[in-house]
Structure formats: structure tokens, C-alpha cells
C-alpha positions, 0 to 999 in steps of 0.5 A: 500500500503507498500513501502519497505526501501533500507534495505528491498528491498536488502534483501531477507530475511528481506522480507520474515521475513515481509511477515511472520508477515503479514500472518495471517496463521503463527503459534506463534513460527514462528511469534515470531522467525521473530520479533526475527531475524528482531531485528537482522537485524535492529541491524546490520544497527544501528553497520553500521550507528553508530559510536559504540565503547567499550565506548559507552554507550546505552539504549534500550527502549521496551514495555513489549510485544517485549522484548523477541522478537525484543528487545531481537534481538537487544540486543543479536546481540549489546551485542557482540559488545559494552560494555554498554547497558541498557535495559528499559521495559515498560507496556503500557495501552491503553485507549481514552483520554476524550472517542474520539479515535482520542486521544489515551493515553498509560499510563506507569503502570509498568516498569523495568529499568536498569542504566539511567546513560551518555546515549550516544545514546537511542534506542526506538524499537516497533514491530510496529509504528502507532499511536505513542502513546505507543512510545511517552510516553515511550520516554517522561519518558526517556529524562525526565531523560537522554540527549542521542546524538541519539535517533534511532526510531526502527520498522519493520513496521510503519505507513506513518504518524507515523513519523511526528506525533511523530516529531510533539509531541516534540520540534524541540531540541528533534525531531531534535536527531530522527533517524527513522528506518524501513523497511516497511512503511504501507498506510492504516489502518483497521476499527479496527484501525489496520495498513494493512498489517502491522503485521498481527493485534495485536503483543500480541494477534497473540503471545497467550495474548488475551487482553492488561490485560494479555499482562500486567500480563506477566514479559518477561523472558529476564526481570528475566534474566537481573534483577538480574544482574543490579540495577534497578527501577521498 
């Protein structure tokens, strides 16, 4: 069962983008274009909800298979109207903690990022939220390194429980900065543990990688674009 957010049920075409990501009749392009434009659209709900100015300073955190995708959407779309915002890029492995799937792990193998430095507000964005895992390890490395006044949690599609699950994985001086936004929350989850309707299964196998080894071989192109131009980390 889905449940759409107010931003979707106005929208047209945020639904449609949804639905597109849900058929799995939708080519590569089209599928990637839909991540694309959905990163826009939750871009103008965070310059609405935000008091953004030229002195804000953001960092927009992503795993490595959305960056040029739904993170690249919010970039492009933010870049027009707020002076400083750092992108930090992450390769998650997935694995079963002591061999039991109810305890996923998602250690960082690789990373990419641009200055830490006076984060006013931290952007995590997932293509989509369902066992928290990836999310929750990215964002412990960050407030490990930066104190941001915000931290907005950014999905097209989550799972039901993905928010107090990730709540419930920090404590309340953390949890109490989250700002979750979506536009679909999904009830049901597969036999392979995938979230129904979801994305129509796995982003990185529905955009061409066939596995998490080629997902992680991959450099996102807005990472070669950006790398020169920033002092980074890796």
C-alpha cells in the first residue's frame, strides 16, 4: 500500500515521475531522467521550507549510485540559488552483520568529499529509504565531523518504518535536527527484501550495474566534474 505526501498528491507530475520508477517496463534513460527531475522537485520544497540565503552554507550527502541522478537534481536546481554547497559521495557495501539479515551493515569503502567546513544545514538524499542502513552510516561519518542546524532526510520513496528506525539509531540531540522528506511512503516489502512498489527493485541494477561490485567500480561523472574544482578527501 503507498500513501502519497501533500507534495505528491498536488502534483501531477511528481506522480507520474513515481509511477515511472515503479514500472518495471521503463527503459534506463527514462528511469534515470525521473530520479533526475524528482531531485528537482524535492529541491524546490527544501528553497520553500528553508530559510536559504547567499550565506548559507550546505552539504549534500549521496551514495555513489544517485549522484548523477537525484543528487545531481538537487544540486543543479540549489546551485542557482545559494552560494555554498558541498557535495559528499559515498560507496556503500552491503553485507549481514554476524550472517542474520535482520542486521544489515553498509560499510563506507570509498568516498569523495568536498569542504566539511560551518555546515549550516546537511542534506542526506537516497533514491530510496528502507532499511536505513546505507543512510545511517553515511550520516554517522558526517556529524562525526560537522554540527549542521538541519539535517533534511531526502527520498522519493521510503519505507513506513524507515523513519523511526533511523530516529531510533541516534540520540534524541541528533534525531531531534531530522527533517524527513518524501513523497511516497511504501507498506510492504518483497521476499527479496525489496520495498513494493517502491522503485521498481534495485536503483543500480534497473540503471545497467548488475551487482553492488560494479555499482562500486563506477566514479559518477558529476564526481570528475566537481573534483577538480574543490579540495577534497577521498
Amino acid at each position: 500500500m503507498r500513501q502519497l505526501s501533500t507534495y505528491a498528491q498536488n502534483s501531477s507530475k511528481v506522480k507520474s515521475l513515481l509511477d515511472m520508477l515503479s514500472d518495471l517496463n521503463t527503459g534506463i534513460e527514462d528511469y534515470a531522467s525521473a530520479f533526475y527531475q524528482l531531485g528537482g522537485a524535492l529541491s524546490n520544497i527544501i528553497r520553500d521550507t528553508q530559510k536559504l540565503s547567499s550565506q548559507s552554507t550546505i552539504t549534500l550527502a549521496c551514495s555513489s549510485e544517485d549522484a548523477d541522478l537525484l543528487s545531481k537534481g538537487i544540486l543543479d536546481d540549489l546551485e542557482q540559488h545559494t552560494a555554498k554547497i558541498n557535495l559528499a559521495v559515498f560507496w556503500n557495501t552491503r553485507a549481514d552483520a554476524f550472517e542474520n539479515k535482520d542486521y544489515p551493515v553498509a560499510p563506507i569503502i570509498k568516498k569523495y568529499i568536498e569542504s566539511l567546513d560551518d555546515v549550516d544545514i546537511l542534506i542526506i538524499c537516497k533514491s530510496i529509504i528502507n532499511t536505513s542502513c546505507v543512510v545511517k552510516t553515511n550520516l554517522t561519518y558526517l556529524i562525526e565531523r560537522i554540527n549542521p542546524q538541519k539535517i533534511i532526510i531526502a527520498s522519493p520513496v521510503l519505507f513506513e518504518q524507515a523513519i523511526p528506525n533511523l530516529k531510533n539509531e541516534f540520540a534524541q540531540p541528533i534525531s531531534s535536527k531530522f527533517e524527513f522528506l518524501y513523497f511516497a511512503k511504501d507498506t510492504e516489502v518483497n521476499s527479496l527484501g525489496e520495498v513494493i512498489p517502491g522503485i521498481g527493485g534495485s536503483v543500480y541494477q534497473r540503471l545497467g550495474l548488475e551487482n553492488t561490485q560494479q555499482k562500486n567500480k563506477y566514479i559518477p561523472g558529476i564526481v570528475k566534474t566537481r573534483r577538480a574544482n574543490h579540495h577534497t578527501s577521498c
